[in-house]
MMTF fields as JSON, N, C-alpha, C and O atoms, coordinates in Angstrom:
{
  "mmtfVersion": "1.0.0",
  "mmtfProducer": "UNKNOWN",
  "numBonds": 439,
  "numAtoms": 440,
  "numGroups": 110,
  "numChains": 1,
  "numModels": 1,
  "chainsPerModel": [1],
  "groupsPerChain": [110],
  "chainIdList": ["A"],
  "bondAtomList": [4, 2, 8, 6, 12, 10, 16, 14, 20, 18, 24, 22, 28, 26, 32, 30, 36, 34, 40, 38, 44, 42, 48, 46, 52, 50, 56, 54, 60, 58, 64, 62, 68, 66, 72, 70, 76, 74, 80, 78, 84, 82, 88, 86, 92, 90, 96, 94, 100, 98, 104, 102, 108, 106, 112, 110, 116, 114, 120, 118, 124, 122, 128, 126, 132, 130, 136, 134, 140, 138, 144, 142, 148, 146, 152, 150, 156, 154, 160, 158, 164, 162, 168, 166, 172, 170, 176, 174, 180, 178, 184, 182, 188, 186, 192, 190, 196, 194, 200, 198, 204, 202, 208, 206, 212, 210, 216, 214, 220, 218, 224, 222, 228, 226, 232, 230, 236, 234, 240, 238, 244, 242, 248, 246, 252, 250, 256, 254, 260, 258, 264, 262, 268, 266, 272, 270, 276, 274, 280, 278, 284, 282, 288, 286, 292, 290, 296, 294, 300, 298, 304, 302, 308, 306, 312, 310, 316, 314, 320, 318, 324, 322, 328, 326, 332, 330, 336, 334, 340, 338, 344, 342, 348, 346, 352, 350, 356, 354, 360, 358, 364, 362, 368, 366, 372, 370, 376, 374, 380, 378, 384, 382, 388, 386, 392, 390, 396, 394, 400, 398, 404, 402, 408, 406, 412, 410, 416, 414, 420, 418, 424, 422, 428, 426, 432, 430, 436, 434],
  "bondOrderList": [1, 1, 1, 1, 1, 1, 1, 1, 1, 1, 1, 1, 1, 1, 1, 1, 1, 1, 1, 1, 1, 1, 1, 1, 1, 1, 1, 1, 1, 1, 1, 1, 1, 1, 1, 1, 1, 1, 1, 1, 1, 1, 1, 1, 1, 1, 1, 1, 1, 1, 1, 1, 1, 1, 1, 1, 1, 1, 1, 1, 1, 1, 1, 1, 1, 1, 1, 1, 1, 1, 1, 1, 1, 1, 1, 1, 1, 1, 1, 1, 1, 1, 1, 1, 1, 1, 1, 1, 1, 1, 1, 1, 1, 1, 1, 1, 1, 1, 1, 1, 1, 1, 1, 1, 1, 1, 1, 1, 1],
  "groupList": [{"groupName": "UNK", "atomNameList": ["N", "CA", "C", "O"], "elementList": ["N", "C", "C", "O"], "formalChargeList": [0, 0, 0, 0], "bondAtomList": [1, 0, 2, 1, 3, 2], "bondOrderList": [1, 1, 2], "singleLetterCode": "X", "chemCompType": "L-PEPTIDE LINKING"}],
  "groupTypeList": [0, 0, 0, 0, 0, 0, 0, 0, 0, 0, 0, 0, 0, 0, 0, 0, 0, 0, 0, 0, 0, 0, 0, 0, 0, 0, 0, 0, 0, 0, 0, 0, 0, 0, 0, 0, 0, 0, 0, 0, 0, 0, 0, 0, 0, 0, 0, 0, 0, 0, 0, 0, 0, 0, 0, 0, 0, 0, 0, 0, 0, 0, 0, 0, 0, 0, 0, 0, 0, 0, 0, 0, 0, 0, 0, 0, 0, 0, 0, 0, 0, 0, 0, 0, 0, 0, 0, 0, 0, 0, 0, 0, 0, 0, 0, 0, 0, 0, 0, 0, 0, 0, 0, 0, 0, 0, 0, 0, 0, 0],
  "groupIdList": [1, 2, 3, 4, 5, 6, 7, 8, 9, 10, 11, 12, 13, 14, 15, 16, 17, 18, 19, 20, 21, 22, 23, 24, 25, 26, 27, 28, 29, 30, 31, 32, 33, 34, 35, 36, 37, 38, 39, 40, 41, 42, 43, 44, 45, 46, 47, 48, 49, 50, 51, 52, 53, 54, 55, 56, 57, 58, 59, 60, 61, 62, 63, 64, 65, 66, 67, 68, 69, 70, 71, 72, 73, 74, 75, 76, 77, 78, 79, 80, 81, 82, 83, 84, 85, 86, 87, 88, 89, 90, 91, 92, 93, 94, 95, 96, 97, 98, 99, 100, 101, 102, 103, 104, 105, 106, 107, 108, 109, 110],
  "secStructList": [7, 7, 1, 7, 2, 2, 2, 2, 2, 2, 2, 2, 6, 6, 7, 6, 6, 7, 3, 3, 3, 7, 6, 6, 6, 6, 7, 7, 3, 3, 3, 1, 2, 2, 2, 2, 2, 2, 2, 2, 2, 6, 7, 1, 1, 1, 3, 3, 3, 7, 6, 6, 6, 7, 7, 3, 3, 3, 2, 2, 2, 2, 2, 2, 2, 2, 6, 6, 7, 1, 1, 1, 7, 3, 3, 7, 6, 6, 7, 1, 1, 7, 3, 3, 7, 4, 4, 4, 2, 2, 2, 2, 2, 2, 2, 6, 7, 6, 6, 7, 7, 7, 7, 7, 6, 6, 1, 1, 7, 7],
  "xCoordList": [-23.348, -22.624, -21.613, -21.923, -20.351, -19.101, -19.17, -18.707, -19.384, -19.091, -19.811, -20.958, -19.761, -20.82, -21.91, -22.103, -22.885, -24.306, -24.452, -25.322, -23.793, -24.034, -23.135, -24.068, -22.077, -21.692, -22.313, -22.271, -23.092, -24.428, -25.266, -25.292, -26.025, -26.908, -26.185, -26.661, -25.314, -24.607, -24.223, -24.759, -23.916, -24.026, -25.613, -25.882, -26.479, -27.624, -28.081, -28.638, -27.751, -27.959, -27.339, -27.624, -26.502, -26.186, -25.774, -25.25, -26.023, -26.247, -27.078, -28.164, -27.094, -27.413, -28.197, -29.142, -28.097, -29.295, -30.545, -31.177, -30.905, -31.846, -32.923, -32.648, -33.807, -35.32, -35.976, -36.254, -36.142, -36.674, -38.199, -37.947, -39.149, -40.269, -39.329, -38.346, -40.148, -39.522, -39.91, -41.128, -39.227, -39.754, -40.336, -40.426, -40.928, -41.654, -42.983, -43.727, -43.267, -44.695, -45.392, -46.612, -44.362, -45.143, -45.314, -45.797, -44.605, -44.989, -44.309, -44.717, -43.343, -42.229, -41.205, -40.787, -41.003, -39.681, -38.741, -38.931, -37.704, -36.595, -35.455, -35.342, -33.918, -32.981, -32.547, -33.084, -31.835, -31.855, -30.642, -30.722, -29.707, -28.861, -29.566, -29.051, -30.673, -31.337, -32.449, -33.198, -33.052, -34.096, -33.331, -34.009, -31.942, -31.015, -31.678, -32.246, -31.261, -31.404, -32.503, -32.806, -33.536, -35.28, -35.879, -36.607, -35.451, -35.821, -35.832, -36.622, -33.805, -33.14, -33.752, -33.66, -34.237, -34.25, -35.635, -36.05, -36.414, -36.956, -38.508, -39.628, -38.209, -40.111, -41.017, -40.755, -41.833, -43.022, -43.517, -44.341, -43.095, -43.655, -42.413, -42.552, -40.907, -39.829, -40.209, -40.557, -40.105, -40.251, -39.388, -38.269, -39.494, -38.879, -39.685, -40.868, -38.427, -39.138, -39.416, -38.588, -40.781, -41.13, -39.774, -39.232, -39.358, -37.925, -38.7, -38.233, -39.891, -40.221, -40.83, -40.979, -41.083, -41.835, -41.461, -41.866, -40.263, -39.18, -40.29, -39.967, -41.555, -42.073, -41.716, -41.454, -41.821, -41.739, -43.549, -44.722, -42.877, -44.093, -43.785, -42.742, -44.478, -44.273, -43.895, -44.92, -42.888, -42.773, -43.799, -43.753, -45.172, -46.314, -47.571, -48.611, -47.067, -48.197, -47.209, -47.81, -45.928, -45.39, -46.247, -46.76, -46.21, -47.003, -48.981, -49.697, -49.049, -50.264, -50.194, -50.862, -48.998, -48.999, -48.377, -48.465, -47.6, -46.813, -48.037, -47.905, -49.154, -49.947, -51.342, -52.289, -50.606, -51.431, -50.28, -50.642, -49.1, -48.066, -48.138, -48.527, -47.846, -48.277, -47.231, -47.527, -45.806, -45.095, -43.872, -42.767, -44.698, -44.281, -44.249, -45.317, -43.444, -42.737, -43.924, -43.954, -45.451, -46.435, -46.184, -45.713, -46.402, -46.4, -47.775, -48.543, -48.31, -49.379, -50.093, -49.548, -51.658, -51.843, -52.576, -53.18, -52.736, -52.961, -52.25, -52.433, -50.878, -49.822, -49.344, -48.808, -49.355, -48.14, -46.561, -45.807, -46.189, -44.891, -44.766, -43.789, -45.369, -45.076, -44.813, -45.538, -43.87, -44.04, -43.526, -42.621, -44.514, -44.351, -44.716, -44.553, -44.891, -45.301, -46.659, -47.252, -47.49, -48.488, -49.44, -50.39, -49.168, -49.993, -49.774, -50.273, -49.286, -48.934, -49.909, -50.325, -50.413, -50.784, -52.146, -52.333, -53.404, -54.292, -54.398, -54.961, -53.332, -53.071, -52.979, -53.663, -52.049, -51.371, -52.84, -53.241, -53.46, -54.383, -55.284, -55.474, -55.739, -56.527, -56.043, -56.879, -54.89, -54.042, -53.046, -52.999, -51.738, -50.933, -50.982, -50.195, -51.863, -52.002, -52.218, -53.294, -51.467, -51.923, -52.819, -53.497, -52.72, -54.225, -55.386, -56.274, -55.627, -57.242, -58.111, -57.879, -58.991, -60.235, -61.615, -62.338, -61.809, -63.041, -63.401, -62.713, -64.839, -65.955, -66.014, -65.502, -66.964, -67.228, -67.835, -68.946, -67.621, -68.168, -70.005, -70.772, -70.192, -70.988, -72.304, -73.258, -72.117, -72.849, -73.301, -74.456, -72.081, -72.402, -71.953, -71.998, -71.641, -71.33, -69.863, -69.398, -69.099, -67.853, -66.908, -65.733],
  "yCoordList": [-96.192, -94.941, -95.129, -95.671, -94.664, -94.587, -93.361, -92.674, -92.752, -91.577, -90.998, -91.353, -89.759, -89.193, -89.06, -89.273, -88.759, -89.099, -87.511, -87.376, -86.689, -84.777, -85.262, -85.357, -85.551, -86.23, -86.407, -85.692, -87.459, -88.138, -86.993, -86.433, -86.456, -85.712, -84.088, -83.199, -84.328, -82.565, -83.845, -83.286, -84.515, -85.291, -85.938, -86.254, -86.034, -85.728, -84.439, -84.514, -83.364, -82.006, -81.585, -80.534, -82.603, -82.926, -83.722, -83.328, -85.338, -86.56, -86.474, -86.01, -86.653, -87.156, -88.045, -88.14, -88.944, -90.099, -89.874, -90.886, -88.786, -88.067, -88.519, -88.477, -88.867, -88.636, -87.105, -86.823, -86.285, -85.094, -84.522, -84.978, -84.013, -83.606, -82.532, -81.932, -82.474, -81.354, -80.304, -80.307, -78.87, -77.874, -76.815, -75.679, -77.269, -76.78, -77.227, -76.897, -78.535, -78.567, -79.703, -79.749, -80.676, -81.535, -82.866, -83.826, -82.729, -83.735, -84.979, -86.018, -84.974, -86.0, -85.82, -84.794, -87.502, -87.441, -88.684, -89.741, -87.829, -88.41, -88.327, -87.382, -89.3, -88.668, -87.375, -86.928, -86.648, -85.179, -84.952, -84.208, -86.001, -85.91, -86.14, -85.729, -86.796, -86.357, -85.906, -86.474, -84.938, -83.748, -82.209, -81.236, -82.184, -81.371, -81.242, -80.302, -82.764, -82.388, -82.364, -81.459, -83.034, -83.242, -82.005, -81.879, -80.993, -79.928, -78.538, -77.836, -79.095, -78.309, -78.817, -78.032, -79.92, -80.477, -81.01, -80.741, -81.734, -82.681, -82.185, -82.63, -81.39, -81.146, -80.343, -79.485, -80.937, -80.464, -78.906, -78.191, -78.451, -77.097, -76.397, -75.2, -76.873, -75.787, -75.135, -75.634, -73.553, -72.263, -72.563, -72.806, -72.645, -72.199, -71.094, -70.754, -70.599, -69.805, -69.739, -70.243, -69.059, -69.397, -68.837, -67.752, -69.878, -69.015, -67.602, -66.745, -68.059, -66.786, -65.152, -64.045, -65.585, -64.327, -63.463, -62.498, -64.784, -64.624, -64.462, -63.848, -65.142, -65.441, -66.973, -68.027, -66.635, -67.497, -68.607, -68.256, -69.951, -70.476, -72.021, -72.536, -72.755, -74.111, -75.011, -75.316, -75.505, -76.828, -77.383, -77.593, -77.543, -78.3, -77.576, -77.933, -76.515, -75.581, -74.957, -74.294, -75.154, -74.429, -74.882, -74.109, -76.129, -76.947, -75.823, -75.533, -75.624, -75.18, -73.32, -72.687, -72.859, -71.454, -71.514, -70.446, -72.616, -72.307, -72.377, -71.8, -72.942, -73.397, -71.713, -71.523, -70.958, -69.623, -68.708, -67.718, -68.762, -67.455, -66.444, -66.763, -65.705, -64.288, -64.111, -63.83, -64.29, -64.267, -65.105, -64.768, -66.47, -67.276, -67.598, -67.814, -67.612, -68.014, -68.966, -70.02, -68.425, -69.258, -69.419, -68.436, -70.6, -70.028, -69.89, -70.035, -69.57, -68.993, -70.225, -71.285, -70.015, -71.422, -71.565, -72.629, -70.416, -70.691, -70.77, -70.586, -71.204, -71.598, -70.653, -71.145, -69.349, -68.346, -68.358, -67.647, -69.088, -69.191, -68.136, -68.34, -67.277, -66.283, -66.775, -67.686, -66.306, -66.633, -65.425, -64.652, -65.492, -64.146, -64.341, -65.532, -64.003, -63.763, -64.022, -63.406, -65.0, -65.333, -63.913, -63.842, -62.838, -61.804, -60.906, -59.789, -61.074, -60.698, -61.223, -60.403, -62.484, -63.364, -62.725, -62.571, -62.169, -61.713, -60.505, -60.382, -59.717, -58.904, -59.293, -58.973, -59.98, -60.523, -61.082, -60.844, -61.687, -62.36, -61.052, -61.036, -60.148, -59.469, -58.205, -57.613, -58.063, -57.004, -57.476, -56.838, -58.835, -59.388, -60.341, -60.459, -61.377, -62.771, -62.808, -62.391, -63.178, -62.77, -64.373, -64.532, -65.548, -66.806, -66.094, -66.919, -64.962, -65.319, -65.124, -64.368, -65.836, -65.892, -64.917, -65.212, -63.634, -62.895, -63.014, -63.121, -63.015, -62.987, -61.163, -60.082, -61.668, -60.117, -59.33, -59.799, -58.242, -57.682, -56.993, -56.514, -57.11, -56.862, -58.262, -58.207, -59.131, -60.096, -60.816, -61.217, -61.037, -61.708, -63.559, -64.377, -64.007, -65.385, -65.595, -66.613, -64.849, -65.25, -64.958, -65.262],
  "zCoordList": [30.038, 30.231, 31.326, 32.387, 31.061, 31.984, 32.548, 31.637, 33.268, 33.989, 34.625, 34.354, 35.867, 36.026, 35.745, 34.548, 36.373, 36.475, 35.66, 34.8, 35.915, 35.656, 34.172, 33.374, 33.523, 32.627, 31.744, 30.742, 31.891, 30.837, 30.787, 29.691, 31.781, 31.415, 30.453, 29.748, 30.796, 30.034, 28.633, 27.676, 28.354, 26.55, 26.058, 24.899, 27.135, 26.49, 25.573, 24.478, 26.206, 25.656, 24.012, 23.438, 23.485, 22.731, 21.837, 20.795, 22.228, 21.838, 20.499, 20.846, 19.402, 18.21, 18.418, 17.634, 19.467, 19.398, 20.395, 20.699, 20.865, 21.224, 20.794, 19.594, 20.829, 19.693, 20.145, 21.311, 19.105, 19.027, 18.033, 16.917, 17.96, 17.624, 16.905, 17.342, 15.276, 14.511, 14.718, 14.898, 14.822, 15.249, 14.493, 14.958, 12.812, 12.201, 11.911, 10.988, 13.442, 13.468, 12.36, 12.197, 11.57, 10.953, 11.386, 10.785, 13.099, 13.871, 13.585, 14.104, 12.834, 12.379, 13.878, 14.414, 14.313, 15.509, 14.642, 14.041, 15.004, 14.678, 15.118, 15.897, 14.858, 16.067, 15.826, 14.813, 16.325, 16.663, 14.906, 13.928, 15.316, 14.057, 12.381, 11.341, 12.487, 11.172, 11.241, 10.446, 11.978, 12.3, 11.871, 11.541, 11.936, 11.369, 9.6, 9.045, 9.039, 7.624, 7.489, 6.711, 7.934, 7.887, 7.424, 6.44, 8.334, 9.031, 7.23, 6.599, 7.237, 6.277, 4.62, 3.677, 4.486, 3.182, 2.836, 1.709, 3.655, 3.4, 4.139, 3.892, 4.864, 6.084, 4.691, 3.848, 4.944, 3.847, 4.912, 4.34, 6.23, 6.204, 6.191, 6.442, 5.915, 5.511, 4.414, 3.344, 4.818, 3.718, 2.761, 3.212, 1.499, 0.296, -0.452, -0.417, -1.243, -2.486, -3.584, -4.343, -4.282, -5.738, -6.49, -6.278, -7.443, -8.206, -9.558, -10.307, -9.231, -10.422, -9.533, -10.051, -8.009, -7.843, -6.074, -5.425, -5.926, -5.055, -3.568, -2.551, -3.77, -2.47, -1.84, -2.418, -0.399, 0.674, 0.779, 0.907, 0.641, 0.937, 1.703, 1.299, 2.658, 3.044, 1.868, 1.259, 1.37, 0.96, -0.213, -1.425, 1.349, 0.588, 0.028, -0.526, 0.379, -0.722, -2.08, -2.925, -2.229, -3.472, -4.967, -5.776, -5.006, -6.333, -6.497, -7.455, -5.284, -5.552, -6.019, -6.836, -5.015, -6.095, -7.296, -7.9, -8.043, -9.084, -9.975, -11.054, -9.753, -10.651, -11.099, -11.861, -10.073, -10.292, -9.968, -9.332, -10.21, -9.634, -11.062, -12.185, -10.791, -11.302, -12.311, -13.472, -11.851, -12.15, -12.967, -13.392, -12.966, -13.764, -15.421, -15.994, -15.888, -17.609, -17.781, -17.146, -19.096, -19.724, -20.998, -21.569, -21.766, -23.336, -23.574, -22.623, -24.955, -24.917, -25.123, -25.43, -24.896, -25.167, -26.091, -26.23, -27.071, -28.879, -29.709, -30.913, -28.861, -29.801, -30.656, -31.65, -30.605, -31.517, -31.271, -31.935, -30.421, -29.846, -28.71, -27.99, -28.445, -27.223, -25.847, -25.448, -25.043, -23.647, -23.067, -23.382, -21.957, -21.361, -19.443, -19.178, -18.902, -17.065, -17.153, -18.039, -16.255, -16.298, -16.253, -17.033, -15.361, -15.206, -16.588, -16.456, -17.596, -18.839, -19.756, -20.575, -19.824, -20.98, -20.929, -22.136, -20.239, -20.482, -21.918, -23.006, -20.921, -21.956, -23.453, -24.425, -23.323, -25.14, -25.619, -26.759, -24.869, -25.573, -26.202, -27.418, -25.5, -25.957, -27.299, -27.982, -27.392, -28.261, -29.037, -30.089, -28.921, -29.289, -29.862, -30.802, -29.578, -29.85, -31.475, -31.902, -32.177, -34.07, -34.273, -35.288, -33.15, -33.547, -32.614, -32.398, -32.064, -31.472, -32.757, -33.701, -32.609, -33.748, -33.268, -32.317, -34.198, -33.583, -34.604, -35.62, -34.485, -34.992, -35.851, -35.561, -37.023, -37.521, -36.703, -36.455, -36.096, -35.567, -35.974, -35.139, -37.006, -38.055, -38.138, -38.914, -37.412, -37.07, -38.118, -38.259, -39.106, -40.728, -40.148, -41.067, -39.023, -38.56, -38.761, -38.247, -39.386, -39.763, -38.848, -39.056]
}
């Protein structure tokens, strides 16, 4: 470093080659200039949102609500071609669905 001693320390405060702790806690250090995108793109606890139910969740739990979101596009899974909102498909199954298979009610086995 060429200059003042107060110099250096006032371009520390903004030096890119810093090493910094990410400040969403997943304990990743890196230089300050790619803790920027880390942070923005890449940290498994940056919030994103479900695109079907417009909630906020970490990164690394999204895979685990898409797999129960309420609000997510199912097809059916007796194959009539229907697709509808996961909190929907109960329904269809029980009133809509033209493959569920019931039994005679009449207790003849069929």
């Amino acid at each position: 470093w060429l200059g003042s001693l107060e110099d250096c320390e006032n371009h520390l405060d903004t030096c890119g080659y810093v090493y910094e702790t990410c400040e969403l806690e997943c304990g990743v250090v890196l230089r300050r200039e790619e803790l920027r995108i880390h942070e923005k793109e890449k940290c498994l606890n940056r919030i994103v949102k479900c695109e079907d139910c417009q909630k906020g969740f970490k990164s690394c739990e999204l895979n685990g609500h898409l797999k129960k979101c309420p609000k997510m596009k199912v097809s059916c899974g007796l194959k009539c071609g229907a697709a509808m909102c996961r909190e929907e498909m109960e329904q269809h199954l029980k009133r809509d669905c033209g493959m569920v298979r019931e039994k005679c009610k009449l207790g003849c086995g069929v």
